[in-house]
N, C-alpha and C positions, 0 to 999 in steps of 0.2 A: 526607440533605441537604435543605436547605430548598429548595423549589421555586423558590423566587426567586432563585435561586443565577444568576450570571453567569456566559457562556460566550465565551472572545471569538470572535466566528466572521468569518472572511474570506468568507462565501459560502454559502448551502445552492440545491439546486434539487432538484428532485420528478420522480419518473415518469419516467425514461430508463432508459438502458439501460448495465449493467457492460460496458463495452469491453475490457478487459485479464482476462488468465488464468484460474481457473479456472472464474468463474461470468458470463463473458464470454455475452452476451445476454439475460442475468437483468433483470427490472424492478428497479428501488432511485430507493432517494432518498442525493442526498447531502447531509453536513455538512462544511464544510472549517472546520478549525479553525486558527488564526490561529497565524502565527510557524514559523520554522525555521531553525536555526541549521548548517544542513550546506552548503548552497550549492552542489549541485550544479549543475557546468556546461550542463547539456542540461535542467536543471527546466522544465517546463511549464507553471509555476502561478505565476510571478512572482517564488521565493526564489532563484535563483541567486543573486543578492551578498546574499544574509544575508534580514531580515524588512523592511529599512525600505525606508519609500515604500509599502509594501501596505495598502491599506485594511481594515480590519475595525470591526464592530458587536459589541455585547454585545450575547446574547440571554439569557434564562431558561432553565432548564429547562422550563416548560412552554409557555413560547413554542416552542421546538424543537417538544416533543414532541406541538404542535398543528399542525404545517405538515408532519405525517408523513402519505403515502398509499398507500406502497408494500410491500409484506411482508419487505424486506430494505435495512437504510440501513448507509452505506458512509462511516463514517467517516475521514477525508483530512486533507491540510494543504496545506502546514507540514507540521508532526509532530507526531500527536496525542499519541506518548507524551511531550512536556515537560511537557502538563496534566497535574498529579496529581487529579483531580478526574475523569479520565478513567474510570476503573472505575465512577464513578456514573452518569454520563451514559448508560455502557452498559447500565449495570442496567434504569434507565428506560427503554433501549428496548425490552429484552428485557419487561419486564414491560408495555411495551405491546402483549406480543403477537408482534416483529417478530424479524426474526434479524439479528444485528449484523456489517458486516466492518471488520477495522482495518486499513490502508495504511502500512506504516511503512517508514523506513530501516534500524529494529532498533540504533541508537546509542543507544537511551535505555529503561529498565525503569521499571515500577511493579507493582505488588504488587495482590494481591487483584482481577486482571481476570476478569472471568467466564469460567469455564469454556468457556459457548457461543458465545463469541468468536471469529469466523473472523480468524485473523491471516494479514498478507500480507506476506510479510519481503523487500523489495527493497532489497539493502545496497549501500551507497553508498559503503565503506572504498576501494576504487582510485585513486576520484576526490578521496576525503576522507579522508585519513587521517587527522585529528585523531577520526574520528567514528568506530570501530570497532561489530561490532555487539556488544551485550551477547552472554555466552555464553549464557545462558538463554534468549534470543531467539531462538535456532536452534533448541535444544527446541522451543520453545513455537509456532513456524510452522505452519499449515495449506495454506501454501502457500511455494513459494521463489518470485521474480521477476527475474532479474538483464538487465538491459537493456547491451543488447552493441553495441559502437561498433566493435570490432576483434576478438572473438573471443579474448583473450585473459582474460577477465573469467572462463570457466570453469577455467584455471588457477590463475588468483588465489584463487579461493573452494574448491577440489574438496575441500582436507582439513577444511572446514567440512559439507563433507556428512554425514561418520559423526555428527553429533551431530542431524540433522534426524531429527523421528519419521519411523516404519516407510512411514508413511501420506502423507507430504508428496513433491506434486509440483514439478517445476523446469520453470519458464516460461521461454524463454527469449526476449528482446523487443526489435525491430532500435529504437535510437534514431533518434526520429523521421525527421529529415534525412537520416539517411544508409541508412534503410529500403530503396531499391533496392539499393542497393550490396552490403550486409550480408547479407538474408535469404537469398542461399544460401551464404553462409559459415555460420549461422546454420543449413539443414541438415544441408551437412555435418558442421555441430557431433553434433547430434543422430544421425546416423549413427555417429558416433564411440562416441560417448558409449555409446551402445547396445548397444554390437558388444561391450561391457565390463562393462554395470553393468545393473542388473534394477530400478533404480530407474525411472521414465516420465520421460521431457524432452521438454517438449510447446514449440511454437511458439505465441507467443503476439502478437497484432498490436492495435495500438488502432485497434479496429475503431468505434469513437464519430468517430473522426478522418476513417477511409475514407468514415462516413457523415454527417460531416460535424452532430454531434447533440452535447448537452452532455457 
């Protein structure tokens, strides 16, 4: 792809730190990539009702991959899987050297993503059901994320586990507001869960939030 290629981006920032699940205190940079059509209620980032009204810029590819600092960038949204151009973008980072993570709902596939792509599958189908997650998406996770408002979120999903690799853990993560309330329903979960299954369910808290950093 030609470096001049255009990317729409809602955002990037540099040098903080991964808040959520498994690589939670890691340096990174992020890239937020523009648009998302799932609208979840509790979104963070401005798409609950859909893309509009959100600001975004076009960058380049090597606009991006000149404002990179950090040895691990986290690419976000929106939802990066609606870009098909997305598999290039990753390449280029990889080949800058850096390790890449993708943030996704898992409602949408593309083809030919690098290998060394750390994916973050946090499915959104309870709240959205027009947005299922692709079934190869469950495969292809290095991580599960299901952020929990009522603790029934592990029911909804539990027969989607036999398809997650050997290797993929499940975060579990109080939605924001109602985080006092939730996080010890949210152990209990994990006792549960435990007391049954050899898979890890780790607790997972947006710890950027507690401290209040990008």
């Amino acid at each position: 792809m030609d470096s001049n290629t255009y990317f729409p981006i809602h955002e990037t920032f540099q040098a903080t730190l991964q808040g959520e699940g498994f690589w939670t205190g890691v340096l990174c940079d992020f890239i937020r990539l523009y648009g998302c059509p799932v609208s979840c209620p509790w979104c963070d980032t401005g798409y609950e009702s859909g893309s509009k009204g959100i600001e975004w810029n076009r960058h380049t590819l090597t606009e991006l991959l000149s404002q990179l600092v950090s040895p691990r960038v986290v690419i976000s949204g929106g939802e990066p899987f609606i870009h098909k151009n997305l598999p290039v973008l990753c390449q280029a980072i990889i080949d800058s050297g850096r390790h890449v993570h993708i943030e996704t709902s898992g409602a949408f596939w593309v083809d030919n993503l690098p290998d060394r792509v750390w994916v973050t599958l946090s499915p959104k189908t309870h709240v959205s059901p027009s947005y299922p997650v692709d079934i190869k998406m469950w495969n292809r996770a290095n991580e599960l994320k299901l952020v929990i408002s009522d603790g029934s979120e592990i029911d909804f999903y539990l027969h989607y586990f036999e398809n997650l690799q050997p290797s993929c853990e499940i975060f579990l993560q109080p939605e924001w507001e109602m985080r006092v309330r939730i996080i010890p329903k949210i152990i209990h979960l994990i006792h549960q869960f435990t007391a049954t299954h050899s898979r890890p369910m780790r607790l997972s808290l947006q710890t950027h939030k507690l401290l209040n950093i990008r």
